[in-house]
MOPAC internal coordinates of N, CA, C and O (Angstrom, degrees):
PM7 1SCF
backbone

  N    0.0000 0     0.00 0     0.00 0    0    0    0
  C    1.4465 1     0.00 0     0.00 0    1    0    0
  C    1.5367 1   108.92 1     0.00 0    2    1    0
  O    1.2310 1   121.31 1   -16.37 1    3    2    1
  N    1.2538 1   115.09 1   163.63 1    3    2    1
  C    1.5792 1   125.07 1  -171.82 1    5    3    2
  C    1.7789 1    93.77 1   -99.49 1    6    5    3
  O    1.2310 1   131.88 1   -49.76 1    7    6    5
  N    1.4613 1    94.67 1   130.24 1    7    6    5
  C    1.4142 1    95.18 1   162.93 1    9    7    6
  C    1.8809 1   103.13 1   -61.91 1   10    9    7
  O    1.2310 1   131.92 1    -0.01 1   11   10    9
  N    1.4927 1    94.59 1   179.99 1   11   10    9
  C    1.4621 1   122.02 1  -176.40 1   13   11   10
  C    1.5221 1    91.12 1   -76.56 1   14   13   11
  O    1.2310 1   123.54 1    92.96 1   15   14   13
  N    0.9633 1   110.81 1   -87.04 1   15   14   13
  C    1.4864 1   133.37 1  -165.75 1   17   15   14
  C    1.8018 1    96.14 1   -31.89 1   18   17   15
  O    1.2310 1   114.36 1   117.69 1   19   18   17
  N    1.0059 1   128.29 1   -62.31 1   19   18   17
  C    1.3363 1   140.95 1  -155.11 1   21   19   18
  C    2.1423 1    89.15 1   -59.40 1   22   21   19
  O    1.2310 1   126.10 1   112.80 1   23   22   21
  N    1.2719 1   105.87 1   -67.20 1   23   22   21
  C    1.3783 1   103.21 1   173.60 1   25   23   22
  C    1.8051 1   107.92 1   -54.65 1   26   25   23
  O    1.2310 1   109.45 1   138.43 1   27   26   25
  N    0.9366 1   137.38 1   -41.57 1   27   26   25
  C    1.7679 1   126.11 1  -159.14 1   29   27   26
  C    1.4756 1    84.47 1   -70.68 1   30   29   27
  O    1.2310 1   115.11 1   129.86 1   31   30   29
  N    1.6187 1   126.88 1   -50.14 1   31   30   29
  C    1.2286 1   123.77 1  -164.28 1   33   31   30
  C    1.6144 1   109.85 1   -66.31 1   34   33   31
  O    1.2310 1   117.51 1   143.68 1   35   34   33
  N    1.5231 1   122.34 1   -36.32 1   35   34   33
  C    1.7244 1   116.21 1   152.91 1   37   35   34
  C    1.0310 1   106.23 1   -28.14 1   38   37   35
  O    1.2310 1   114.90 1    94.61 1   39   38   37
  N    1.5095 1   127.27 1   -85.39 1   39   38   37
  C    1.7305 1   147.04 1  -120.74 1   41   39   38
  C    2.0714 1    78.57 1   -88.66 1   42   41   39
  O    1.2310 1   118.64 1   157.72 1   43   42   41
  N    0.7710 1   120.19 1   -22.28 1   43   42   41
  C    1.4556 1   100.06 1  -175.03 1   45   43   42
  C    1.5826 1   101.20 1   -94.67 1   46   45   43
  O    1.2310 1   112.73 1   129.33 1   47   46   45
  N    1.0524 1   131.34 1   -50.67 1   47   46   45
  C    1.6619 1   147.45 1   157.26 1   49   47   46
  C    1.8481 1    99.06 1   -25.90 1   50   49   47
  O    1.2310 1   124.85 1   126.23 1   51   50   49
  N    1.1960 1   108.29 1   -53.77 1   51   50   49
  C    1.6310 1   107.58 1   177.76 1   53   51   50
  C    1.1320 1   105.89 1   -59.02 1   54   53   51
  O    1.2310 1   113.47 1   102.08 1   55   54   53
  N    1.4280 1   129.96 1   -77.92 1   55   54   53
  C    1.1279 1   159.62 1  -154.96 1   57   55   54
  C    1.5956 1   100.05 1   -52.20 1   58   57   55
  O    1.2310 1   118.76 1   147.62 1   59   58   57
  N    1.1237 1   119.96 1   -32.38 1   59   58   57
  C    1.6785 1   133.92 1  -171.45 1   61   59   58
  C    1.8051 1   101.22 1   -96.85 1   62   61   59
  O    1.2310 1   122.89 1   152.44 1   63   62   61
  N    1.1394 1   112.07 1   -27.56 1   63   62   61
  C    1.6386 1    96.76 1   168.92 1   65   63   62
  C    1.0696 1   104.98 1  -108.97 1   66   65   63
  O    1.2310 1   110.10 1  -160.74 1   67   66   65
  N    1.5577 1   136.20 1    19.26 1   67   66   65
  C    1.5672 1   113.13 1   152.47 1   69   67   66
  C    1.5536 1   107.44 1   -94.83 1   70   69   67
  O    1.2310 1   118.07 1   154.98 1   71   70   69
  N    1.3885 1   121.28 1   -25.02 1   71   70   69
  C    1.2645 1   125.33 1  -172.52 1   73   71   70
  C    2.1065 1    93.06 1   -72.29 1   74   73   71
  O    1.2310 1   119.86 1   120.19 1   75   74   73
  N    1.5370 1   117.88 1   -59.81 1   75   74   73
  C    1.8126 1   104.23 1   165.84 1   77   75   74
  C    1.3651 1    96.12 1   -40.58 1   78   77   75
  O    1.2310 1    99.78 1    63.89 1   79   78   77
  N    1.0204 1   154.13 1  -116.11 1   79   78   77
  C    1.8668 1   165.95 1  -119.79 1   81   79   78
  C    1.8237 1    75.06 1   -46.97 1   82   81   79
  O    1.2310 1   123.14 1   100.85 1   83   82   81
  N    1.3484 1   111.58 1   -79.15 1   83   82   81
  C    1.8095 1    95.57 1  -152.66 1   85   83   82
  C    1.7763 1   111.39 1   -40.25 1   86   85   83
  O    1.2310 1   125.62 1   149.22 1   87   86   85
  N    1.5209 1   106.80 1   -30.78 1   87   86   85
  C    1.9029 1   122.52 1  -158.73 1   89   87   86
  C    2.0933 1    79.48 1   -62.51 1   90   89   87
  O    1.2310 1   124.99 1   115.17 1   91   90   89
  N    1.3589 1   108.02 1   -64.83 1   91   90   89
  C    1.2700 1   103.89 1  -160.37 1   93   91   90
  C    1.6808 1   119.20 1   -69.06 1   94   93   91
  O    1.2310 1   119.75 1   171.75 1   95   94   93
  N    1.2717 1   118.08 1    -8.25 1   95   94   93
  C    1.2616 1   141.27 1   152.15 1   97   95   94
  C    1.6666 1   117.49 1   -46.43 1   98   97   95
  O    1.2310 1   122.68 1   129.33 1   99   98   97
  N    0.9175 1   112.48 1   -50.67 1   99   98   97
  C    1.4750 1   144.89 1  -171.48 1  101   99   98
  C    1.4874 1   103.02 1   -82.47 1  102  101   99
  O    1.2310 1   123.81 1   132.54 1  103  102  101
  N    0.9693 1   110.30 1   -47.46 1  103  102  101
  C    1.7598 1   115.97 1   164.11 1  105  103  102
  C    1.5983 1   123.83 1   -78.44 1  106  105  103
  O    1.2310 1   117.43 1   179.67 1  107  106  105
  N    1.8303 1   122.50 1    -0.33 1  107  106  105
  C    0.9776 1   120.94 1  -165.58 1  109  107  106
  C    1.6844 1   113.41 1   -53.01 1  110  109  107
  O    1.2310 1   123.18 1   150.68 1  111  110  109
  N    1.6570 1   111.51 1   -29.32 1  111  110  109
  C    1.4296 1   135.44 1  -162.51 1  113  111  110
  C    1.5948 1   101.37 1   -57.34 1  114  113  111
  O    1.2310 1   122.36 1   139.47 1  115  114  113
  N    1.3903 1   113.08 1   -40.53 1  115  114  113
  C    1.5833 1   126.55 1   168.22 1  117  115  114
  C    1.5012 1   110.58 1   -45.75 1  118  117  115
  O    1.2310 1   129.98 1   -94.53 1  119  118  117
  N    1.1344 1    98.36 1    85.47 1  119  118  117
  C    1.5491 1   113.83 1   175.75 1  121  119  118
  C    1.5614 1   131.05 1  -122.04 1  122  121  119
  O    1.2310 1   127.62 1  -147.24 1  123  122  121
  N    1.4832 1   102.93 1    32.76 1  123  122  121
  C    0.8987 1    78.06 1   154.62 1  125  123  122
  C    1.9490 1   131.30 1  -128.02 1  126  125  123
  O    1.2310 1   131.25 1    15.27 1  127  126  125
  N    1.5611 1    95.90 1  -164.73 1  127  126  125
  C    1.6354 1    85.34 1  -166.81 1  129  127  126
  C    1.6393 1   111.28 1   -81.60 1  130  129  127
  O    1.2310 1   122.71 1   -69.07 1  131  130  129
  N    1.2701 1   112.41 1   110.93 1  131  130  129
  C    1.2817 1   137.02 1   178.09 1  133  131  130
  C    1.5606 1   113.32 1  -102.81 1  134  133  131
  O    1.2310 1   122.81 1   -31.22 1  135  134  133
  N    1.0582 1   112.22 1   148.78 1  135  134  133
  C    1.5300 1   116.47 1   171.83 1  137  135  134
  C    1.4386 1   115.62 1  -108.09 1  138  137  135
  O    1.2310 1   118.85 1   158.61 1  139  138  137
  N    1.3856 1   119.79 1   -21.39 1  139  138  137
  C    1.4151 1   142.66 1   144.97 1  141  139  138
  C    1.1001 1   132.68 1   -50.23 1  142  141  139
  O    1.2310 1    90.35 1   -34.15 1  143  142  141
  N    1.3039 1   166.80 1   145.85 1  143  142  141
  C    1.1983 1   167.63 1   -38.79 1  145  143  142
  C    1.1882 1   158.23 1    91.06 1  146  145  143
  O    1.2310 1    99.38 1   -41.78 1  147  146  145
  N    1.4277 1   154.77 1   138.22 1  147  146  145
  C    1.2328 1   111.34 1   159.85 1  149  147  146
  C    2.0280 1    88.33 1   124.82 1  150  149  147
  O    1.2310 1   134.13 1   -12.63 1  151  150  149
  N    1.7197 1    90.29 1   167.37 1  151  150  149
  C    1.5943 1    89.76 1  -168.88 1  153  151  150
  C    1.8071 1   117.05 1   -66.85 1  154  153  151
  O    1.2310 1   122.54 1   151.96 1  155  154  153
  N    1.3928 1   112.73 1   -28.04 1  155  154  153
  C    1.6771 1   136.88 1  -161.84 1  157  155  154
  C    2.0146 1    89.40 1   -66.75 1  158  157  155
  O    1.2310 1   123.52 1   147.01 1  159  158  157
  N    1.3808 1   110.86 1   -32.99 1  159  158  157
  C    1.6720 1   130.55 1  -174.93 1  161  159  158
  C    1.1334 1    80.62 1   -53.90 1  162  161  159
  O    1.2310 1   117.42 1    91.52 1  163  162  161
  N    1.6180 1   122.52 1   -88.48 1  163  162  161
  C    1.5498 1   132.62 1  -134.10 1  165  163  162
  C    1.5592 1    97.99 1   -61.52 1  166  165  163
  O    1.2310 1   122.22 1   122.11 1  167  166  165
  N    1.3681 1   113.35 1   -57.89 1  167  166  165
  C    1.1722 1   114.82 1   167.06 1  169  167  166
  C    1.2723 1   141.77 1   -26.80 1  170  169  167
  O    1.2310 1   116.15 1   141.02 1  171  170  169
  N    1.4594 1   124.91 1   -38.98 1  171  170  169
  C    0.9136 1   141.72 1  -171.55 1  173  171  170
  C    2.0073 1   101.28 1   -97.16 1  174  173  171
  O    1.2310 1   127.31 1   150.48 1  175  174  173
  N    1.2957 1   103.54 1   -29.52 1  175  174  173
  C    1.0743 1   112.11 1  -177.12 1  177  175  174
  C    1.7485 1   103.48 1   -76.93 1  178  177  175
  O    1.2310 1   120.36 1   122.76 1  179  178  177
  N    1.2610 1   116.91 1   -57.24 1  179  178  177
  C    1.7576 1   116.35 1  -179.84 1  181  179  178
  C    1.5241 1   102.62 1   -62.51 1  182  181  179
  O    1.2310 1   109.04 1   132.41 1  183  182  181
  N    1.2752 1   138.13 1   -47.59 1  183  182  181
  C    1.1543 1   122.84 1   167.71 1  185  183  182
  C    1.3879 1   137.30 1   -57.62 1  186  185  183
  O    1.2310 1   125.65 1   166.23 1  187  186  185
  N    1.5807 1   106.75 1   -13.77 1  187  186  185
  C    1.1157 1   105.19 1   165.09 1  189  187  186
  C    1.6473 1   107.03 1   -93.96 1  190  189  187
  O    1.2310 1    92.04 1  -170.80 1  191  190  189
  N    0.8848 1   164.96 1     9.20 1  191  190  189
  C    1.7913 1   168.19 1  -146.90 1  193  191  190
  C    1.6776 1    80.08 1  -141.52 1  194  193  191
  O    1.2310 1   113.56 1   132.92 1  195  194  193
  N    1.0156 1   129.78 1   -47.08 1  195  194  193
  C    1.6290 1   112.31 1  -161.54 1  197  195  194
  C    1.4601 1   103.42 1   -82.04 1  198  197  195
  O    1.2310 1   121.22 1   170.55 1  199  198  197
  N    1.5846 1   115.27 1    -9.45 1  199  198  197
  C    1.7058 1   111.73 1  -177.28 1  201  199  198
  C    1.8999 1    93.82 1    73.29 1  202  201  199
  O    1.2310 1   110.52 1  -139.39 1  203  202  201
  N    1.5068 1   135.42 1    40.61 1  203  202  201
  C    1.0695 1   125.25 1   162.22 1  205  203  202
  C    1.7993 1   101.73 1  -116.55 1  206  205  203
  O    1.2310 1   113.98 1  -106.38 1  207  206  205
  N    1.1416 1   128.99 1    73.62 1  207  206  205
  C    1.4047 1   129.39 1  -155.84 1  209  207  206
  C    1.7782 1    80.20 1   -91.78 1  210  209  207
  O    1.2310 1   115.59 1   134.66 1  211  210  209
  N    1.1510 1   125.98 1   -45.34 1  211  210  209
  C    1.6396 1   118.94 1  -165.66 1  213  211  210
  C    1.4678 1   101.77 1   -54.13 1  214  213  211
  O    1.2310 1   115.68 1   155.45 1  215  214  213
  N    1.5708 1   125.80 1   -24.55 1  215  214  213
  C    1.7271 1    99.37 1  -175.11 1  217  215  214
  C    1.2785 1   106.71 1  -119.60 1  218  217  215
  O    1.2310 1   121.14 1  -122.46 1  219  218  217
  N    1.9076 1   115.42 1    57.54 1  219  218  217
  C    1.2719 1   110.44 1   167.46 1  221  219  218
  C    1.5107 1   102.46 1  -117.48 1  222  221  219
  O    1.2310 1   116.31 1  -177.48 1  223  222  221
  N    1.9110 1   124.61 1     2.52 1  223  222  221
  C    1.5523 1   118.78 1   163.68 1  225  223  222
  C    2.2126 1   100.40 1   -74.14 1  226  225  223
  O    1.2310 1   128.84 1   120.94 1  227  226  225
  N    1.3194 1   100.58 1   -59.06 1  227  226  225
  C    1.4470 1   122.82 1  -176.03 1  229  227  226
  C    1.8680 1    95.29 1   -30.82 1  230  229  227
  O    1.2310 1   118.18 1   107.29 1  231  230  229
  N    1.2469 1   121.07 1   -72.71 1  231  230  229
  C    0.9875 1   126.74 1  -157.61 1  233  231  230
  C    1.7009 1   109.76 1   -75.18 1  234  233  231
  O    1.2310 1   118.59 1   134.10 1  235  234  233
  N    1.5259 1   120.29 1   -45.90 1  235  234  233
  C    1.4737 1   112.84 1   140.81 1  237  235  234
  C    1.7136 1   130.29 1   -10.70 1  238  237  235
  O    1.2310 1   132.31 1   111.91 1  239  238  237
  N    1.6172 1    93.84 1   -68.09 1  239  238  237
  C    1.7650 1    98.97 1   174.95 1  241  239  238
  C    1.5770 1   120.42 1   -64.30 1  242  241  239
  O    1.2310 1   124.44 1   147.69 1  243  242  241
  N    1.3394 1   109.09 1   -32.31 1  243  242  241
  C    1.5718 1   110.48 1   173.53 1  245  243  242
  C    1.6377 1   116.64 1   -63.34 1  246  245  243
  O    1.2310 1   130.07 1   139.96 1  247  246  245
  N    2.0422 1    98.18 1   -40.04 1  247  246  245
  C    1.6476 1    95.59 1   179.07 1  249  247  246
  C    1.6563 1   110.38 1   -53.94 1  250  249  247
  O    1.2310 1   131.72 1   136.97 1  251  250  249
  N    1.5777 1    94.97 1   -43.03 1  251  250  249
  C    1.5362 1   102.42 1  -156.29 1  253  251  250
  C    2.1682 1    99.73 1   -57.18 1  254  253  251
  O    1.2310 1   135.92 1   133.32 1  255  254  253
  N    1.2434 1    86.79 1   -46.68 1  255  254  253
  C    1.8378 1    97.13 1  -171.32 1  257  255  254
  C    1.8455 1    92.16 1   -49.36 1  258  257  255
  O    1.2310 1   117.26 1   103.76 1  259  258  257
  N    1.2503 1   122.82 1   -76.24 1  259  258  257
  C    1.0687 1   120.14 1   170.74 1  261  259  258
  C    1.2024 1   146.30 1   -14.20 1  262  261  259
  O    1.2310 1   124.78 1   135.48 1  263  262  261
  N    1.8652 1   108.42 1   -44.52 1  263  262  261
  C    1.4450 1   116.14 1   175.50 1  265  263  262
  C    1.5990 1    94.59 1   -98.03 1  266  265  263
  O    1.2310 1   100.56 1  -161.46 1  267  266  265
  N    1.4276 1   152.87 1    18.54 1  267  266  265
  C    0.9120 1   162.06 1   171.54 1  269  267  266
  C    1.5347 1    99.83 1   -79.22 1  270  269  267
  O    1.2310 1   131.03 1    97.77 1  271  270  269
  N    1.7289 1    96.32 1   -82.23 1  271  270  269
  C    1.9335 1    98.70 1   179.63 1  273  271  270
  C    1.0818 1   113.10 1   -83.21 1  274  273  271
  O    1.2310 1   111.75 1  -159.41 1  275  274  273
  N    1.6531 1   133.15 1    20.59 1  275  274  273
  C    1.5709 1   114.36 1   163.64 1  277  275  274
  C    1.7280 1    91.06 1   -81.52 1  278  277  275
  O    1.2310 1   111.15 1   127.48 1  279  278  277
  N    1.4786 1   134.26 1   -52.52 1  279  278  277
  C    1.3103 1   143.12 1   172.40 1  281  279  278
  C    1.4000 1   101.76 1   -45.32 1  282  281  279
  O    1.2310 1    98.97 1   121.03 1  283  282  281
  N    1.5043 1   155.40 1   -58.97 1  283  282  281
  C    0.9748 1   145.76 1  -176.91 1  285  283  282
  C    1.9011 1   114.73 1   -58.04 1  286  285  283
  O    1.2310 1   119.04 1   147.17 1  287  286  285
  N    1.3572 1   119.44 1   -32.83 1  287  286  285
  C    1.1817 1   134.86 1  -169.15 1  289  287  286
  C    1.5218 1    95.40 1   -94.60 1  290  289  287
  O    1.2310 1   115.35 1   157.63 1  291  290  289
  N    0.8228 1   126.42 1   -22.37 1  291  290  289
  C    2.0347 1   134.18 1  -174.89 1  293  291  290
  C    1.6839 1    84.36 1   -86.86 1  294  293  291
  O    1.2310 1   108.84 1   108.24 1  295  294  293
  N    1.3822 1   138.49 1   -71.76 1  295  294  293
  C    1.1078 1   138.58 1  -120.75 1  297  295  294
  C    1.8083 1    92.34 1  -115.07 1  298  297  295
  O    1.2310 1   104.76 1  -166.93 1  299  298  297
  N    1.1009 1   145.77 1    13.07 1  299  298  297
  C    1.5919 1   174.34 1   -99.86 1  301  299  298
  C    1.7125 1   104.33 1   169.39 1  302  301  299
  O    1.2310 1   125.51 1   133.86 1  303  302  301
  N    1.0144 1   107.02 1   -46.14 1  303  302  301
  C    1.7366 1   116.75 1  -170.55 1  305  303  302
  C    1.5772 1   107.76 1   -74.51 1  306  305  303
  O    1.2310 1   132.62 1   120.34 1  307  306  305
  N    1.9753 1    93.23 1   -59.66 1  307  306  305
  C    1.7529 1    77.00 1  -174.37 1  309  307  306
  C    1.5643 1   112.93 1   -85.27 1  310  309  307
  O    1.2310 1   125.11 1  -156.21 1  311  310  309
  N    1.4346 1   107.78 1    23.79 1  311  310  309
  C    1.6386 1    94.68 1  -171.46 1  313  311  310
  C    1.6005 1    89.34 1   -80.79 1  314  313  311
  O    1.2310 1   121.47 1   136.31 1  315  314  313
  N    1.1002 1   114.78 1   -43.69 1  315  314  313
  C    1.4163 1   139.72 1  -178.10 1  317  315  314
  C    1.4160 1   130.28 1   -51.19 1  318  317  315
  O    1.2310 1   130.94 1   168.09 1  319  318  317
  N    1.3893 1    96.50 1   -11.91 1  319  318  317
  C    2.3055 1   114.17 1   178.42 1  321  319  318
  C    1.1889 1   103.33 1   -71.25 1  322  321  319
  O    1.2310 1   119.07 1   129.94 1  323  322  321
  N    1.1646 1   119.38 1   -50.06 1  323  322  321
  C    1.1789 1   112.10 1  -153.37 1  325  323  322
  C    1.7645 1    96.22 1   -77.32 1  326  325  323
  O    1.2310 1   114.50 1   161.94 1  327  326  325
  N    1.2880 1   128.02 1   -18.06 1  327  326  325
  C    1.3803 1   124.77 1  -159.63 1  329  327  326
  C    1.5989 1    97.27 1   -91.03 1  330  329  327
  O    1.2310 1   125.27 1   143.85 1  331  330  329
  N    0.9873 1   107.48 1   -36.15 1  331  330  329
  C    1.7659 1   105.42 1   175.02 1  333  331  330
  C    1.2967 1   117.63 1   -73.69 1  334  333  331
  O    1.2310 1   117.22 1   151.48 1  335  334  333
  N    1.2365 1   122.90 1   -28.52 1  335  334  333
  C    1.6525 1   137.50 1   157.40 1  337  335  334
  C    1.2912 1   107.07 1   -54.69 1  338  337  335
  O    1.2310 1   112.96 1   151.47 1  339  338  337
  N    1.2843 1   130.90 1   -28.53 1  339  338  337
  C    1.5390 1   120.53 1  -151.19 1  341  339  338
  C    1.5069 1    85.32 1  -106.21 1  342  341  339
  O    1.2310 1   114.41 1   137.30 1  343  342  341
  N    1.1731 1   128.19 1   -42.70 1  343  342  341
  C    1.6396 1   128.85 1  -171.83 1  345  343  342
  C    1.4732 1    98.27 1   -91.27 1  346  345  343
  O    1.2310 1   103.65 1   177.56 1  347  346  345
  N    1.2062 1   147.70 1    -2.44 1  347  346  345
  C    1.7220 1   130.53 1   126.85 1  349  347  346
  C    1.4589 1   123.86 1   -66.10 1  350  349  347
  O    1.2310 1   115.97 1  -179.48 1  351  350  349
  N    1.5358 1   125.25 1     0.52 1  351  350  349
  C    1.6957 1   125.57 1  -161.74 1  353  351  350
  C    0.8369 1   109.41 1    49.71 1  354  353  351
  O    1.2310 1   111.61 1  -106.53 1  355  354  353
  N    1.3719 1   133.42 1    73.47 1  355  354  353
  C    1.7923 1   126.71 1   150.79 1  357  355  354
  C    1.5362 1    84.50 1  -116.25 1  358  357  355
  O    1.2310 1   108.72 1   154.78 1  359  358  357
  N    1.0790 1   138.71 1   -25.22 1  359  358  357
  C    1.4166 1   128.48 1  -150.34 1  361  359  358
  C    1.9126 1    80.09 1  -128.61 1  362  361  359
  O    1.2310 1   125.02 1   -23.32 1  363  362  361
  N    1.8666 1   107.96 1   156.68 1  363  362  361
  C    1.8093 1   110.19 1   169.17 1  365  363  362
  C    1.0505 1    86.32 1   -49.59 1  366  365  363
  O    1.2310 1   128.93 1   -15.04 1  367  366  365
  N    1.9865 1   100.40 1   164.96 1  367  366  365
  C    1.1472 1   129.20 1   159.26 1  369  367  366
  C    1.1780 1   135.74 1   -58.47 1  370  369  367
  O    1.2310 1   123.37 1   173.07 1  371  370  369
  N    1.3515 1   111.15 1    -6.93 1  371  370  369
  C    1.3661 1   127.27 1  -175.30 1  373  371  370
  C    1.2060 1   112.56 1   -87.21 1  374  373  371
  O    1.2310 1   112.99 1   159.25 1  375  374  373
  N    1.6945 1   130.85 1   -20.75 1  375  374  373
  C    1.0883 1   117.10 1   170.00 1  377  375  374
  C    1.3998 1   101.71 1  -101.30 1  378  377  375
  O    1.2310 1   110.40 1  -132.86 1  379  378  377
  N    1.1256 1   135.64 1    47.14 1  379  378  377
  C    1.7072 1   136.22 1   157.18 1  381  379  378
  C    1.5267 1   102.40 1  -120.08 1  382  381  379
  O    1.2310 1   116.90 1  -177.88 1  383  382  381
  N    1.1869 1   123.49 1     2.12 1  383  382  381
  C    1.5978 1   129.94 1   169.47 1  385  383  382
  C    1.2986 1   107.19 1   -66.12 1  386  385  383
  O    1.2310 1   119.84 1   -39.97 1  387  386  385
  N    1.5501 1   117.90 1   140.03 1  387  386  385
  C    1.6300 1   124.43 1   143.95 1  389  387  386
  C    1.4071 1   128.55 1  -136.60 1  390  389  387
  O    1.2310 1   129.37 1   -18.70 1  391  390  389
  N    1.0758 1    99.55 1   161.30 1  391  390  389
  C    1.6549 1   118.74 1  -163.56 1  393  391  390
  C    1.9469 1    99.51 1   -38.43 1  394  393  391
  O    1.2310 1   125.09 1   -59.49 1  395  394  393
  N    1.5244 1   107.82 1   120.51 1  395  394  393
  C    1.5489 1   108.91 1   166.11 1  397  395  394
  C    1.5654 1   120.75 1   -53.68 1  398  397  395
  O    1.2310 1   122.76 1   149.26 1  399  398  397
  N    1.3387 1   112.32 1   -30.74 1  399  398  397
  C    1.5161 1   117.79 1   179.11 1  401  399  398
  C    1.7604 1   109.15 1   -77.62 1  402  401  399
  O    1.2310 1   131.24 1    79.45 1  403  402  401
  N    1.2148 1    95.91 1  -100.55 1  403  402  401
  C    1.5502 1   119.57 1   158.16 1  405  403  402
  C    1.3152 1   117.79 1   -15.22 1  406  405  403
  O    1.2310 1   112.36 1   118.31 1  407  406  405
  N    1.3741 1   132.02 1   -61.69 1  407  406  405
  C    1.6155 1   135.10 1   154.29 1  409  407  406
  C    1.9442 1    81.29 1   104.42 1  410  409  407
  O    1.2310 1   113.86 1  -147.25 1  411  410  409
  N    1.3784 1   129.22 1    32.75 1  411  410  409
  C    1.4086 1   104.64 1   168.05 1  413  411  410
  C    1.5843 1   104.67 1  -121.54 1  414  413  411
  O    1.2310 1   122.63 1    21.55 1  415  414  413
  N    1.2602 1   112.57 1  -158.45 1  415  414  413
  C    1.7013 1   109.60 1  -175.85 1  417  415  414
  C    1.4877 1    90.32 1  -101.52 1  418  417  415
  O    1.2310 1   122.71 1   -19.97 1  419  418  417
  N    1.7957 1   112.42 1   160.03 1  419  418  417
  C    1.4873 1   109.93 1  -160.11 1  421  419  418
  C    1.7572 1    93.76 1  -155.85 1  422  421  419
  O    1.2310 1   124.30 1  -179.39 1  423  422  421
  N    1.3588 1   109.35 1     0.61 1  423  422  421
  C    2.1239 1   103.23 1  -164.48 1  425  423  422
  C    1.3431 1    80.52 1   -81.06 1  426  425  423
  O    1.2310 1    96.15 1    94.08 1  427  426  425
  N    1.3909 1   159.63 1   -85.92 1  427  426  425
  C    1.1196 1   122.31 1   166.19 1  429  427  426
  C    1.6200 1   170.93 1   121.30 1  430  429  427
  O    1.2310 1   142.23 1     5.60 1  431  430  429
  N    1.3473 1    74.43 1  -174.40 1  431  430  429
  C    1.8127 1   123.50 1   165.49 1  433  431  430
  C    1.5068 1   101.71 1   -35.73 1  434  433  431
  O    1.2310 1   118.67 1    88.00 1  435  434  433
  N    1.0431 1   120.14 1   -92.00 1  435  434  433
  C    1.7532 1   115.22 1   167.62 1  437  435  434
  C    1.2656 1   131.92 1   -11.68 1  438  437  435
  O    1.2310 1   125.00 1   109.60 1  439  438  437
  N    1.6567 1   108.01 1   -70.40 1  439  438  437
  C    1.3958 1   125.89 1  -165.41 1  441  439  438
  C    1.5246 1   105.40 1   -72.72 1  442  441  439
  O    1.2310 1   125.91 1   155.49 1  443  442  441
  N    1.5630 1   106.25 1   -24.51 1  443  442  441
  C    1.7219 1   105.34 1  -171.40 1  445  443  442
  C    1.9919 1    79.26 1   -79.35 1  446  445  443
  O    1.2310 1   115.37 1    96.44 1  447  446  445
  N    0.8556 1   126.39 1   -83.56 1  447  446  445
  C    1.3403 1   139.74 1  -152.41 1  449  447  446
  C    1.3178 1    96.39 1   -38.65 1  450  449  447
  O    1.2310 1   106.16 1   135.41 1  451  450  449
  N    1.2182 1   143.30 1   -44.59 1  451  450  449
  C    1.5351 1   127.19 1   165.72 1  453  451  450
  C    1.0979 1   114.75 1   -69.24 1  454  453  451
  O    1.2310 1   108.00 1   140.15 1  455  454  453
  N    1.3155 1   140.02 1   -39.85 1  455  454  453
  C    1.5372 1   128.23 1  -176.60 1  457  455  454
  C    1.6686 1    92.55 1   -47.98 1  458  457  455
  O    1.2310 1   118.78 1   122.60 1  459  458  457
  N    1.6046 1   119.94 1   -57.40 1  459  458  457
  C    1.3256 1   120.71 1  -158.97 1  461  459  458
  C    1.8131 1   110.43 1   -64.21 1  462  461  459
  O    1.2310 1   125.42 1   147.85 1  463  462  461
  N    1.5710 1   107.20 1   -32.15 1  463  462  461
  C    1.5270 1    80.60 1   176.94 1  465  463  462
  C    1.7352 1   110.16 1   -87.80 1  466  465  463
  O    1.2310 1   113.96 1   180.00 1  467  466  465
  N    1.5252 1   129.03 1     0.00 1  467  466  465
  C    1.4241 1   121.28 1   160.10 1  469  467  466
  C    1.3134 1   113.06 1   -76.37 1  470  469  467
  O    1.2310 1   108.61 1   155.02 1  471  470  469
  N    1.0336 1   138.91 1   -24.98 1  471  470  469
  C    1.5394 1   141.46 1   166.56 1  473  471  470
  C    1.5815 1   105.60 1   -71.85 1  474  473  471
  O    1.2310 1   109.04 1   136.06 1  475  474  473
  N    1.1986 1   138.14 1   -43.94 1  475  474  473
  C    1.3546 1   131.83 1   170.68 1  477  475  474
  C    1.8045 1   103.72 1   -53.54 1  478  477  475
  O    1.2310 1   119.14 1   143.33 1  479  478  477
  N    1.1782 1   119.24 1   -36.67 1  479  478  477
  C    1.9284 1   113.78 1  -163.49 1  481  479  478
  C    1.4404 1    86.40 1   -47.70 1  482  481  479
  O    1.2310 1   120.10 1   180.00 1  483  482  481

């Protein structure tokens, strides 16, 4: 059976990309040729037609904060699979370990952090 939650979170997930599709619908009139794109566009575009030019920095900083911790919460999550796996036993015990000080998971912590600074060279 489907949890509850799993369906309310559908019907709201639906409900939220027909209401985006109608927003960008509504913007079809935005014609012109841009090489740019994207939601920060429309935005900037309805705020400017509505004469609200003051809340297209404001709303900028919220996108930016936003795509900040959706990436922090994306990239936080899977560090974190394997540690909830390891403290149910599907995975050694060693990755259900965490730091005695710190109190977080750390088996790891290392191996991710070097892949990432050899992938940065």
């Amino acid at each position: 059976m489907v949890p509850r939650s799993l369906v309310i979170a559908g019907v709201i997930n639906h409900s939220e990309l027909h209401r985006w599709n109608s927003f960008h619908a509504g913007c079809a009139a935005f014609k012109q040729d841009q090489r740019l794109g994207g939601f920060m566009t429309a935005i900037d575009f309805l705020c400017r037609q509505l004469g609200l030019t003051a809340l297209i920095a404001p709303v900028a900083i919220l996108v930016g904060i936003s795509n900040a911790g959706a990436a922090a919460a994306y990239l936080s999550s899977t560090a974190r699979l394997p540690f909830v796996v390891g403290i149910n036993h599907y995975l050694p015990a060693v990755f259900g370990r965490i730091h005695p000080r710190w109190k977080t998971p750390y088996s790891l912590s290392f191996p991710t952090a070097w892949r990432e600074l050899c992938s940065g060279c």
